[in-house]
C-alpha positions in Angstrom: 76.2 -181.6 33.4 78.3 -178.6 34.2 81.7 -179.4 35.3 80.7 -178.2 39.1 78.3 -180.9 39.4 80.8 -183.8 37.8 81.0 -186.8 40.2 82.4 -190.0 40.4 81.1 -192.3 43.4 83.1 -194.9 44.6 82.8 -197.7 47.4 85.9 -198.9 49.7 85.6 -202.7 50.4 87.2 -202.9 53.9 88.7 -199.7 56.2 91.6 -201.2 57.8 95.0 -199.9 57.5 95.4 -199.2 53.7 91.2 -198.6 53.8 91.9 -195.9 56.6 94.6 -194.3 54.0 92.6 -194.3 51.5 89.7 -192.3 53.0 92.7 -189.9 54.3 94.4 -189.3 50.7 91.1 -188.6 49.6 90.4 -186.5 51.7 93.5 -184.2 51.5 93.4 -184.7 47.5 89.7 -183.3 47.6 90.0 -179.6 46.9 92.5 -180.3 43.9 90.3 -183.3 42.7 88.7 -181.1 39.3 91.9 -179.4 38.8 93.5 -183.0 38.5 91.1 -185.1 37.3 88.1 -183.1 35.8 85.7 -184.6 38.1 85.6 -185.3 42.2 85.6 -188.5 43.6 83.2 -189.3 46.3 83.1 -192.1 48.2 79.7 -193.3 48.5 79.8 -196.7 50.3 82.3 -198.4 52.8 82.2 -201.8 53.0 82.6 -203.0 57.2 82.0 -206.1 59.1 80.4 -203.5 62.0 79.8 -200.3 60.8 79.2 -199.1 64.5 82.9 -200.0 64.9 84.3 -197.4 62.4 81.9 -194.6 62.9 84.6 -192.5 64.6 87.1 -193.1 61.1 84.6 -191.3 58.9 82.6 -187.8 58.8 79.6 -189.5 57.5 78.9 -192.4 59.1 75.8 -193.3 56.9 78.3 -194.6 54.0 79.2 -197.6 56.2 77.6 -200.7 55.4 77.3 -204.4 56.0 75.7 -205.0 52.5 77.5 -206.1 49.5 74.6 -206.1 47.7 74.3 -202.1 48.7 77.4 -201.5 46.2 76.6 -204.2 43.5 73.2 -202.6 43.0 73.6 -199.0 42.6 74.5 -198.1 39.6 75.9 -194.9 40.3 78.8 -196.2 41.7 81.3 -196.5 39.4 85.0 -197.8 41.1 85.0 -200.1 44.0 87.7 -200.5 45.8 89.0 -203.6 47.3 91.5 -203.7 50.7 90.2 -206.4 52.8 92.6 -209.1 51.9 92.6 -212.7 51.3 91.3 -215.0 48.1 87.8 -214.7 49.9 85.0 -213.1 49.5 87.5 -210.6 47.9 87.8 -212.8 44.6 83.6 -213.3 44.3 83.0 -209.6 45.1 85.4 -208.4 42.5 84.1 -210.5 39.7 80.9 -209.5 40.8 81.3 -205.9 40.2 82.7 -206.7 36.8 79.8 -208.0 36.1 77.8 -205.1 37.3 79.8 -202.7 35.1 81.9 -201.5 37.8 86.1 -200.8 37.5 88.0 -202.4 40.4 90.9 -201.0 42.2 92.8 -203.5 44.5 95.7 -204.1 46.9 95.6 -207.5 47.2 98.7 -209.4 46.3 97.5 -213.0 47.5 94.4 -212.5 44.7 96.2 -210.9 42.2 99.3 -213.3 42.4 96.5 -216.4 42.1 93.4 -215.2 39.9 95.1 -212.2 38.0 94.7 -213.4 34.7 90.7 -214.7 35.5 90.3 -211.3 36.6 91.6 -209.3 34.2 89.4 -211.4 31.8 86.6 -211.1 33.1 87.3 -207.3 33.3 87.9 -207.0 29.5 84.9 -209.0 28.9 82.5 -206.5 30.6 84.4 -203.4 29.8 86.0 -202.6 32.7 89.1 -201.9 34.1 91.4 -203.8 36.9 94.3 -201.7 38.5 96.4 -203.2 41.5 99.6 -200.9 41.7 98.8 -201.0 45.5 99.5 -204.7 45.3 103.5 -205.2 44.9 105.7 -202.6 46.9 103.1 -200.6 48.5 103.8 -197.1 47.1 106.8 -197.4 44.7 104.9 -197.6 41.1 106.4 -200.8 39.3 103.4 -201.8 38.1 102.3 -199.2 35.5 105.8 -198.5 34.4 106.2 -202.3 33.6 103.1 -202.7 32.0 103.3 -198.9 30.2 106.3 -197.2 30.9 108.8 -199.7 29.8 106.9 -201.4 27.0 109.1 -200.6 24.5 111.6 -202.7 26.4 112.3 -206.4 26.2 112.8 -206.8 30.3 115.2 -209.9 30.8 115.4 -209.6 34.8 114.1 -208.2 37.9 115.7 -208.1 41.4 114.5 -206.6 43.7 114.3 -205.9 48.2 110.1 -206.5 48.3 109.3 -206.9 51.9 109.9 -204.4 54.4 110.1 -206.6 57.0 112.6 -209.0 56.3 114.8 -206.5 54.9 114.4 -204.4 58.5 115.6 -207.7 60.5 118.7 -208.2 57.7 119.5 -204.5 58.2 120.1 -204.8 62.2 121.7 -208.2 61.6 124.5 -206.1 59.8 124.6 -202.7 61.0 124.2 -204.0 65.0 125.2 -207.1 64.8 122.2 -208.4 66.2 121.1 -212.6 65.9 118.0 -213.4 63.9 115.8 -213.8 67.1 116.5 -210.3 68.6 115.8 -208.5 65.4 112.9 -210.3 64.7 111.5 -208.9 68.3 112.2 -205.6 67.3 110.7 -205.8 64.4 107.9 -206.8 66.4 108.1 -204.3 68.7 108.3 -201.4 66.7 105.4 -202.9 64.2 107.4 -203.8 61.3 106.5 -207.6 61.9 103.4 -209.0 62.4 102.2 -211.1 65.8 102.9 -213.9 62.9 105.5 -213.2 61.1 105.8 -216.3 58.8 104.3 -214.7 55.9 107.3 -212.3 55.2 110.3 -214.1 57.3 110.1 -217.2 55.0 109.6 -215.4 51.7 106.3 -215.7 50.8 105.2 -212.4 50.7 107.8 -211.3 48.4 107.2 -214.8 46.6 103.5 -212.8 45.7 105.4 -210.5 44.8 107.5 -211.5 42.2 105.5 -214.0 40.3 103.1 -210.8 39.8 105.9 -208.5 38.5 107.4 -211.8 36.0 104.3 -212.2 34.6 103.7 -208.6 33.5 107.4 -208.3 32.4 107.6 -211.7 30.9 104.2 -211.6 28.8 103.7 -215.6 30.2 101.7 -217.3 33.0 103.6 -217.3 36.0 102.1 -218.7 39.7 103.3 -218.5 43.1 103.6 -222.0 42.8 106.7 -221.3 40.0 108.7 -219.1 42.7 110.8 -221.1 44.6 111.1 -219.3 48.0 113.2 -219.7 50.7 113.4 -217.5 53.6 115.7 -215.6 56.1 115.4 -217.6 59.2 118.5 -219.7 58.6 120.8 -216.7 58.2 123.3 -216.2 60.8 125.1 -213.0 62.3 128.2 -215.1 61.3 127.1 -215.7 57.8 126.7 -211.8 57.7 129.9 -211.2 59.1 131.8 -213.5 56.5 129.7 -211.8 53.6 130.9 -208.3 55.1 134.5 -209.6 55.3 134.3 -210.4 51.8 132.6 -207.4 50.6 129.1 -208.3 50.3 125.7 -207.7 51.9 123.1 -210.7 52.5 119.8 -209.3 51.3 116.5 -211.6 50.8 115.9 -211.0 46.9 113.0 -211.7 44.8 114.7 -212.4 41.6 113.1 -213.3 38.1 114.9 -213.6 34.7 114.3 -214.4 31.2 116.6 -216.3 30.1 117.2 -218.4 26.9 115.6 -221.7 28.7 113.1 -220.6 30.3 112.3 -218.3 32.6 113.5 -218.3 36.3 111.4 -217.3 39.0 112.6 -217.3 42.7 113.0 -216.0 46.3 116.5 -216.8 48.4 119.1 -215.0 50.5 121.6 -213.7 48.7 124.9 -212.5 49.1 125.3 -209.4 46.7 128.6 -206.7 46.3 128.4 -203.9 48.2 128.6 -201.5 45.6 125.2 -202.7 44.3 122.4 -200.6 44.2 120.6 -203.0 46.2 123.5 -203.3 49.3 122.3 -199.4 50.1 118.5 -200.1 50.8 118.3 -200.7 54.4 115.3 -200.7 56.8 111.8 -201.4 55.9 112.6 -199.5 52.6 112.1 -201.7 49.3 113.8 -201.7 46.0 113.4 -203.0 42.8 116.2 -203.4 39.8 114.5 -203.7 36.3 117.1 -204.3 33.3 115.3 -203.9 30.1 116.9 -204.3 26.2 116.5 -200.1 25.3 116.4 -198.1 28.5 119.3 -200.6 30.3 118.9 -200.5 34.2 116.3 -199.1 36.5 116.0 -199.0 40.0 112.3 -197.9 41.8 113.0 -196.8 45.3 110.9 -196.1 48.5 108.4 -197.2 51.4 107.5 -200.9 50.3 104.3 -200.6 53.0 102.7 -198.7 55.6 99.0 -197.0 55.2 99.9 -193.8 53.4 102.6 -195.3 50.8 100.2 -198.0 50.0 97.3 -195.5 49.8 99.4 -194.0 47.5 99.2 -196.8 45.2 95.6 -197.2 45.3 94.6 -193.5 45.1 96.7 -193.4 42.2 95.0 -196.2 40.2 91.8 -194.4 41.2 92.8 -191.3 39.7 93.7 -192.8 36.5 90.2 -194.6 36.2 88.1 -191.8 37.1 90.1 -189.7 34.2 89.3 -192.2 31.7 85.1 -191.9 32.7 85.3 -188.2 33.2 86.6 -188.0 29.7 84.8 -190.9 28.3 87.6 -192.5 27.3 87.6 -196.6 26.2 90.3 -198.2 28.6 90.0 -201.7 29.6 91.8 -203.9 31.8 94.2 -206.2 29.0 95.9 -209.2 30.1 99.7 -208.7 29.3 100.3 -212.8 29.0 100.7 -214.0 25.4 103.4 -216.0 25.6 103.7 -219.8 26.7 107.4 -219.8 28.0 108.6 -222.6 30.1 109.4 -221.9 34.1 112.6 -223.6 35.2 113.0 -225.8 38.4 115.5 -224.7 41.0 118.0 -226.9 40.6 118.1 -225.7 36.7 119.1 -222.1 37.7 122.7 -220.8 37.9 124.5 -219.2 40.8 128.0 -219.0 42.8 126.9 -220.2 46.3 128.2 -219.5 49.7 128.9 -222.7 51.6 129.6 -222.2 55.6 130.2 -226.3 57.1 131.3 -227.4 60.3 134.6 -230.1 59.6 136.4 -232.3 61.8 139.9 -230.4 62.4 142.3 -233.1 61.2 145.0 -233.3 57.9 142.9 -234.7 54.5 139.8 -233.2 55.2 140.0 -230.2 53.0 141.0 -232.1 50.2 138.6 -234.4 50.8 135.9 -231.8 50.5 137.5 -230.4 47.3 137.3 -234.1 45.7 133.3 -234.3 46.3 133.1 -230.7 44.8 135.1 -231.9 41.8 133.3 -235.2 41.5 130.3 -233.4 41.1 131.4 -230.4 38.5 131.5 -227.7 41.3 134.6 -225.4 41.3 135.8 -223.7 43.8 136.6 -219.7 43.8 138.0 -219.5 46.8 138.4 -220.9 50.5 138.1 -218.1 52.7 138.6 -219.1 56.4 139.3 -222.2 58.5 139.0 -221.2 62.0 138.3 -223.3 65.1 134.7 -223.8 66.4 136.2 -226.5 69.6 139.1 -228.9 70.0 138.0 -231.7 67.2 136.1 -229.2 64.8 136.7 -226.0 62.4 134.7 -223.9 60.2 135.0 -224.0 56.5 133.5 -220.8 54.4 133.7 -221.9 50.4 132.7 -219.7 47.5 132.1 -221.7 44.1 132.2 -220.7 40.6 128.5 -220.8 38.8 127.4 -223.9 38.7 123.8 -225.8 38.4 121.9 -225.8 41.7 121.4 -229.8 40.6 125.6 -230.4 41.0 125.6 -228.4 44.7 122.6 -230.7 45.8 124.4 -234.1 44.5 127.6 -232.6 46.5 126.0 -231.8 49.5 124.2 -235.1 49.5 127.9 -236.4 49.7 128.8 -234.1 52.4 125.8 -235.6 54.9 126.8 -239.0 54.8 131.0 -237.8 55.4 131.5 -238.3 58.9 134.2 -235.4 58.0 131.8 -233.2 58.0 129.9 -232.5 60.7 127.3 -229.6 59.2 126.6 -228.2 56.2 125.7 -224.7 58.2 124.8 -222.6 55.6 124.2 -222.3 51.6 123.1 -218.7 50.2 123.5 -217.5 46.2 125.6 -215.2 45.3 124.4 -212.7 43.1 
């Protein structure tokens, strides 16, 4: 075969968004494809619901298809290439083409973040290869440099800003001043959001995320069920003003760290210093922090979504299989899990928390509140404000010193049966 004539044919499961950006890259990378990669990529099959509904996204319009079976069965496709979302039939086409010899590429963080592992081995077993940079932080690499790049480290934490949206609607919060609900309908407006916006706004998104990027780092199983996630929605323009006051920014973080117990998995609000590296991502851009034992910190920075950024991604992990089978080479997908290391609860993690309540405005109460803290081992760094909400009532803004997430439960427990105190308003970590 002379190098002219070399070929790799690949199928696109779905042409949505990141499907459409695929075909584009593609199509722009096209004339640089055997300078790159010593072989052109051609896709040979697209995968539709309707094919008459996407006839005007493609210049050949007889690679669209309603048959599965289409792909499965010819063998001289060699990639397919999975963006249509969701556990199924994503999951039973993938491990289908496995089976059929085939290397899978895939943006899918919902299937990655729950049958990873069954997928990679099913890959290994049939000699093929699973890539799914595409599937955590659209098109900022974090998942080759974890599983390749930084190998030679021992990683002992993550953080990371890993969904766009949430980290838009905190943006406007601070910069504008704006309340949740107005941010959230410009997020809306301008497309950052979606019609349902749960998915992102109460974490789980970057939940996916995260259990994904632990469990590469780590080296042991980690679920989405691990992360504990909380969301944005209870965070106030006058929790953001307080956290300004005090030099900090709230950001939604996913954070996961080894640590000598166990390992700690979870997604919150949190208040972190504005010097940070994290304080200066604003918008729908993403960031993640990666603190490894040799190279120290790391911060990957960009678009965390969006058709072309997350096309990126994908295109990317194509390129790197059709190198190894235009040079023959043996690369399998490899399961990085081989350790068995125990996943803390919440309430066994350790943070300085941010406590905003509502107290009635009369003599005793403060130190009242400072006995339940001390009852239940929480110390206090510092009071910062007690201003007047009405005639019988104040606000009270508390920052503790690390302590247990178990001993802030037990003393906010207190708190809600104190007729004293007449709302625990707020609670957000503190970095």
């Amino acid at each position: 075969m002379t190098q002219d004539s070399k070929q790799i044919n690949i199928a696109l499961l779905g042409l949505g968004t990141v499907g459409e950006g695929i075909y584009k890259v593609l199509q722009k990378q096209a004339p640089m494809m055997m300078q790159k990669l010593n072989t052109n990529i051609n896709i040979s099959k697209i995968l539709v619901r309707t094919p008459a509904k996407h006839v005007s996204k493609v210049s050949d319009p007889s690679v669209l298809t309603d048959n599965y079976d289409e792909i499965l069965n010819d063998p001289s496709i060699r990639i397919v290439v999975e963006v249509m979302g969701g556990i199924e039939p994503a999951f039973t086409y993938i491990r289908k083409a496995f089976e059929a010899g085939k290397s899978v590429v895939t943006a899918n963080k919902d299937l990655i973040a729950a049958h990873g592992s069954e997928l990679i081995e099913t890959a290994e077993t049939n000699g093929c290869e699973l890539r799914y940079e595409a599937s955590v932080a659209g098109g900022i690499p974090i998942i080759n440099p974890l599983l390749n790049s930084l190998a030679a480290n021992e990683i002992t934490e993550i953080t990371g800003i890993v969904n766009g949206t949430t980290n838009f609607i905190l943006t406007k919060m601070t910069k504008e001043g704006m309340d949740y609900e107005p941010a959230l309908a410009e997020a809306m407006r301008l497309g950052y959001a979606e019609p349902d916006p749960t998915n992102d706004v109460e974490g789980f998104d970057a939940a996916r995320k995260i259990a994904i990027m632990a469990q590469i780092a780590f080296h042991t199983k980690v679920t989405l069920s691990n992360v504990y996630t909380e969301g944005i929605t209870k965070v106030t323009s006058r929790d953001i003003s307080y956290a300004a006051a005090l030099g900090w920014v709230i950001k939604l973080l996913g954070v996961a760290r080894n640590t000598e117990d166990g390992v700690e998995v979870r997604v919150h609000p949190t208040l972190i210093p504005e010097d940070h590296p994290l304080a200066s991502v604003t918008d729908s851009y993403n960031a993640i922090f990666v603190h490894g034992d040799a190279v120290g910190d790391v911060m990957f920075y960009g678009r965390g979504a969006g058709q072309l950024p997350t096309a990126s991604s994908a295109v990317s992990d194509i390129f790197t299989i059709a190198r190894h089978q235009a040079s023959h080479a043996s690369s399998v997908a490899r399961d990085s899990v081989f350790r068995s290391l125990p996943v803390k609860t919440i309430d066994d993690t350790v943070s300085s928390y941010y406590i905003r309540m509502i107290v009635e405005d009369r003599p005793g109460v403060l130190a009242s509140v400072a006995g339940v803290f001390g009852n239940n081992s929480v110390s206090i760094q510092q009071i910062i404000q007690k201003s007047k909400i009405n005639d019988a009532d104040s606000e009270l803004v508390i920052i503790t010193s690390p302590i247990h997430e178990r001993h802030i439960k037990a003393a906010t427990d207190v708190f809600k049966t104190s007729p004293a105190i007449r709302e625990i308003a707020s609670i957000i970590r503190v970095l």
